[in-house]
Backbone as a ProteinNet text record, in pm:
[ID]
protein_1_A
[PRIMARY]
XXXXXXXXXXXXXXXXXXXXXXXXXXXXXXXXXXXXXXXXXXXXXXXXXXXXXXXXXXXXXXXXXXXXXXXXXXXXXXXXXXXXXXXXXXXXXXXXXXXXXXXXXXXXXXXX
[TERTIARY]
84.7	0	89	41.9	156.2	96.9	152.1	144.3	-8.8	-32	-173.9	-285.1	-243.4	-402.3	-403.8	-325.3	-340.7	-423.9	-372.1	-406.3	-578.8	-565.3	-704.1	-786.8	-787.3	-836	-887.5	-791.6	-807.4	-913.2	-898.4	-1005.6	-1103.5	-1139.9	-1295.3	-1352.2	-1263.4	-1290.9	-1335.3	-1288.5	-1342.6	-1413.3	-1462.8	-1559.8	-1699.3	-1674	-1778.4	-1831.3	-1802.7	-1794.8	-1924.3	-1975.2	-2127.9	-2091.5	-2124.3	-2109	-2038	-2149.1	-2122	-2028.2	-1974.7	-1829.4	-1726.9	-1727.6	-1643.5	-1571.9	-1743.3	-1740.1	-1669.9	-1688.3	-1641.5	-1526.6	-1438.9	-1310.5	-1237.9	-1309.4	-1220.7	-1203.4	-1307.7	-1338.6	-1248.4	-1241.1	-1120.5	-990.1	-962.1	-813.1	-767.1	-849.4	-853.9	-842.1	-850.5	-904.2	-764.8	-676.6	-615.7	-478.1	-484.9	-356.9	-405.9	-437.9	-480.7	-423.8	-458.8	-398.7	-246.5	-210.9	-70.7	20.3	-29.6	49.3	44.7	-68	-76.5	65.5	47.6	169	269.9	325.3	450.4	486.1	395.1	405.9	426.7	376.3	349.2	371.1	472.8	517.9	658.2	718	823.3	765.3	678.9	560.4	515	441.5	368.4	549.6	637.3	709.2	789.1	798.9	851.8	721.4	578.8	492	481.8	559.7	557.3	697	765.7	921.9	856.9	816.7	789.4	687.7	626.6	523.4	621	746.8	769.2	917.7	907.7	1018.3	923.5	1071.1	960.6	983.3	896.5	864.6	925.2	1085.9	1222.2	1271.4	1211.6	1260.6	1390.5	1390	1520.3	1444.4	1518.5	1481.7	1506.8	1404.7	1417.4	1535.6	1582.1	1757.6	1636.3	1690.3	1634.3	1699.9	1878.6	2002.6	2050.4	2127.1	2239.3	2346.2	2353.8	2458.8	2608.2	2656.5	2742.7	2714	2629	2592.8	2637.7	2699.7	2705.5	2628	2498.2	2436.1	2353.1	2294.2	2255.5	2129.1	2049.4	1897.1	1836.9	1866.4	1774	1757.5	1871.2	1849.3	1732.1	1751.3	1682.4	1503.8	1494.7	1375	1315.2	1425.7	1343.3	1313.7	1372.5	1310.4	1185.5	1198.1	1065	953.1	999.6	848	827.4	910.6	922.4	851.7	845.4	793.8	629.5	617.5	493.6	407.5	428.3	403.6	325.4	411.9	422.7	340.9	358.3	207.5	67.9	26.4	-63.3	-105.9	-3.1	-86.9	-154.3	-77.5	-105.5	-230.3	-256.4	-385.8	-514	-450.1	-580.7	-605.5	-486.8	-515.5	-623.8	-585.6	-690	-835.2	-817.2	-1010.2	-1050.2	-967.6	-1059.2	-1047.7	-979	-1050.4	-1124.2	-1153.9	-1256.6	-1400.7	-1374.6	-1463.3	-1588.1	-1465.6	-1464.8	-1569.4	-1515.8	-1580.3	-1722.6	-1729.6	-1866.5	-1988.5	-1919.3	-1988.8	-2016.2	-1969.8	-1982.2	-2090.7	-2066.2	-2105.1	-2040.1	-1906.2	-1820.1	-1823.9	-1869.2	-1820.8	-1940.9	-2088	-2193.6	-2263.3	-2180.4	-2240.4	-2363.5	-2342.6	-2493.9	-2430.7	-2578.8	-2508.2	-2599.7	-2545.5	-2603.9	-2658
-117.3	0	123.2	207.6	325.2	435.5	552	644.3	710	741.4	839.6	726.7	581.7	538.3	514.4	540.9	522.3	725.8	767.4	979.5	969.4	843.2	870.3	798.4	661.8	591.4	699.1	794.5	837.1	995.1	1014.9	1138.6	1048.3	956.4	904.8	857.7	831.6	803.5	908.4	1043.7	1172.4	1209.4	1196	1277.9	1157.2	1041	970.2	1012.6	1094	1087.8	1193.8	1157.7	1235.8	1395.5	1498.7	1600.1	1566.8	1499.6	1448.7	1419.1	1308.6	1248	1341	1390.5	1527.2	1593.6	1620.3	1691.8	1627.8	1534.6	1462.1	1447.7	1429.2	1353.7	1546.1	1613.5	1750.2	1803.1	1704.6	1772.5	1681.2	1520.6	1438.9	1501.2	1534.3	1556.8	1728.9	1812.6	1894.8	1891.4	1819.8	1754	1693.7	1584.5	1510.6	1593.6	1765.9	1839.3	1910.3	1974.1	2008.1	1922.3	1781.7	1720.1	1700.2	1719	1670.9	1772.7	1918.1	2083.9	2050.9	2007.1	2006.9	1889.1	1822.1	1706.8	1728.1	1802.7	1866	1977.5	2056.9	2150.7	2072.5	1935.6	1892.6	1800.6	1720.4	1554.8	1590.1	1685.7	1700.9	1672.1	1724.5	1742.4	1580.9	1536.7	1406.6	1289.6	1299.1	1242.8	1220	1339.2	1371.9	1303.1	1342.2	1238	1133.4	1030.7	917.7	858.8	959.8	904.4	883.8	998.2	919	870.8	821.3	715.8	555.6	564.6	464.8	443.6	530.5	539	483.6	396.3	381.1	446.9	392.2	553	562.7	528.6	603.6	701.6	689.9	827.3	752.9	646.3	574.1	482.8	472.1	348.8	263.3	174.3	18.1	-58.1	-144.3	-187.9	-305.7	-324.3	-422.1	-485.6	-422.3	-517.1	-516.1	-646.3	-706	-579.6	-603	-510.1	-455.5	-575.5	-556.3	-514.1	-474.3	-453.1	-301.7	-268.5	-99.3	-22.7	-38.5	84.7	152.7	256.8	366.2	303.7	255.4	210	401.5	479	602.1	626	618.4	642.8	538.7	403.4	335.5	354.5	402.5	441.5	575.2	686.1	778.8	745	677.2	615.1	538.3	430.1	358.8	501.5	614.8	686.3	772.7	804.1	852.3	789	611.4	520.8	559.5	509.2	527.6	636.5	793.4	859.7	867.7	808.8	831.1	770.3	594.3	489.3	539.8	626.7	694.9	783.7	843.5	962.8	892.2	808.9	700.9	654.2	620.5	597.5	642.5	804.4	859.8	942.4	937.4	991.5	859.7	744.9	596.3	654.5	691	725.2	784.7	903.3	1020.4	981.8	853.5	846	757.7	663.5	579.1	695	719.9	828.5	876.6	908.6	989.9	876.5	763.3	622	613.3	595.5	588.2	666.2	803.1	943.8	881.9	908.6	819.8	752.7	606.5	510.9	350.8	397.5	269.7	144.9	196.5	20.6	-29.5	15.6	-35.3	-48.2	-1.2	-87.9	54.5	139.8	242.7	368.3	464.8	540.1	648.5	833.1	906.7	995.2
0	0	0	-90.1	-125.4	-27	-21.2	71	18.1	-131.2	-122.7	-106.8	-122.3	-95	40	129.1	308.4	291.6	235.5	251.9	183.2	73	55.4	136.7	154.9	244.2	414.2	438.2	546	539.8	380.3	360.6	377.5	283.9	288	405.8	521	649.7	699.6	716.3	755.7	655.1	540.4	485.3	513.6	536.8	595.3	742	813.7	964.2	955.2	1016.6	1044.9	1167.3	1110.2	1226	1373.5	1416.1	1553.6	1588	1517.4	1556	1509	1359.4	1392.2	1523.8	1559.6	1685.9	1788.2	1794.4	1914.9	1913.5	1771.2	1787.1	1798.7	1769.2	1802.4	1947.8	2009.7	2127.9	2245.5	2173.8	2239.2	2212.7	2088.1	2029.9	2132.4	2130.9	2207.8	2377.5	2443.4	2585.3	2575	2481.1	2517.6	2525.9	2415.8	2432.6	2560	2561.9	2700.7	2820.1	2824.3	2927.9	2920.3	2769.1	2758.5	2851.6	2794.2	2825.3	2992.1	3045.4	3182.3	3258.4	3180.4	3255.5	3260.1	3152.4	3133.9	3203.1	3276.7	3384.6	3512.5	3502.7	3670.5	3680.7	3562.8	3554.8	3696	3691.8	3834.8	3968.5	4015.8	4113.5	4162	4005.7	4013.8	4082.8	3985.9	4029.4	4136	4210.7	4356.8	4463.3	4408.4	4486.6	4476.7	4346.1	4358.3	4441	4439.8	4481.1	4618.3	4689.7	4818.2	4831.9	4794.4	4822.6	4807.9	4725.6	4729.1	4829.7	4903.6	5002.1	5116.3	5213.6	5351	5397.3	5583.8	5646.7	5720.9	5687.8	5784.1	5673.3	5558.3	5475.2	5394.9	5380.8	5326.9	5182	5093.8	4968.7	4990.7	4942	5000.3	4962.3	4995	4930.2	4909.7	4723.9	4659	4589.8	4641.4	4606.1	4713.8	4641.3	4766.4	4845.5	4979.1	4956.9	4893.4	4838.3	4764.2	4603.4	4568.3	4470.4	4390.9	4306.6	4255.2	4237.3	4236.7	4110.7	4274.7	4215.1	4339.7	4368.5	4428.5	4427	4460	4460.3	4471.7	4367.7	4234.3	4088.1	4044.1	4104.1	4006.1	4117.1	4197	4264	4194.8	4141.4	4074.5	3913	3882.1	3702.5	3741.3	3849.4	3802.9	3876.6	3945.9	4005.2	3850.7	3753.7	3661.1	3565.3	3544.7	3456.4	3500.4	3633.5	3711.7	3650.3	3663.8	3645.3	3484.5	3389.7	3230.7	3221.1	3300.8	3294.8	3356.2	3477.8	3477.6	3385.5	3351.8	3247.2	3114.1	3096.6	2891.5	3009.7	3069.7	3122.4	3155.2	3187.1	3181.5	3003.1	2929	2797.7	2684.4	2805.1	2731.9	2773.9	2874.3	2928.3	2861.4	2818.5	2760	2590.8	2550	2395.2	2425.5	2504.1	2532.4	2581.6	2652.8	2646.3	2534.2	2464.8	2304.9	2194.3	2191.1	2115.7	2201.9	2346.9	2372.9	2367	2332.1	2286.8	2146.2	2107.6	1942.2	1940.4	2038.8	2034.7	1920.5	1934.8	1866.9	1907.8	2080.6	2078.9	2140.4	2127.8	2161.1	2009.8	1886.3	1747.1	1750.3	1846.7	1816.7	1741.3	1656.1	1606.7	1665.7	1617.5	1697.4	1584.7
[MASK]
++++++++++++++++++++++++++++++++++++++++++++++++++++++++++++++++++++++++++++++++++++++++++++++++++++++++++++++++

């Protein structure tokens, strides 16, 4: 499949789309930058609240290596609150196109 029949394939998909869903998918695609601009102001924040949540409550990181081991366990405690973080957000950016499809009505086969 060459590049203009994926460009046409994808007009006739939007010139099939009834108002509504228009509407809707502008109003997801809109909602989902919106949430993006927001994370990127407050992914530091979110992540400093996950760091300690995953510290115990002497204020120390859990040793999840041996002690003879090299690598820093505080580094590898702020990547996974960092992973954490990235996996919440792709999670709530899933709600709001799921969302978006049940407005529709995609995945109840109904139309509006």
């Amino acid at each position: 499949m060459n590049e203009n029949s994926t460009l046409t394939s994808r007009f006739n998909n939007q010139g099939a789309q009834t108002f509504w869903e228009s509407r809707v998918h502008e109003r997801v695609a809109g909602a989902i930058q919106r949430m993006e601009a927001r994370f990127v102001l407050c992914e530091p924040s979110l992540t400093s609240a996950r760091y300690r949540d995953l510290l115990t409550k002497q204020g120390h990181p859990h040793e999840l290596t041996p002690p003879f081991a090299k690598n820093n366990p505080e580094q590898r405690m702020w990547n996974a609150a960092k992973q954490w973080v990235k996996y919440d957000h792709v999670k709530r950016i899933n709600k709001i196109r799921n969302v978006g499809e049940r407005m529709i009505g995609k995945d109840r086969g109904l139309e509006r």
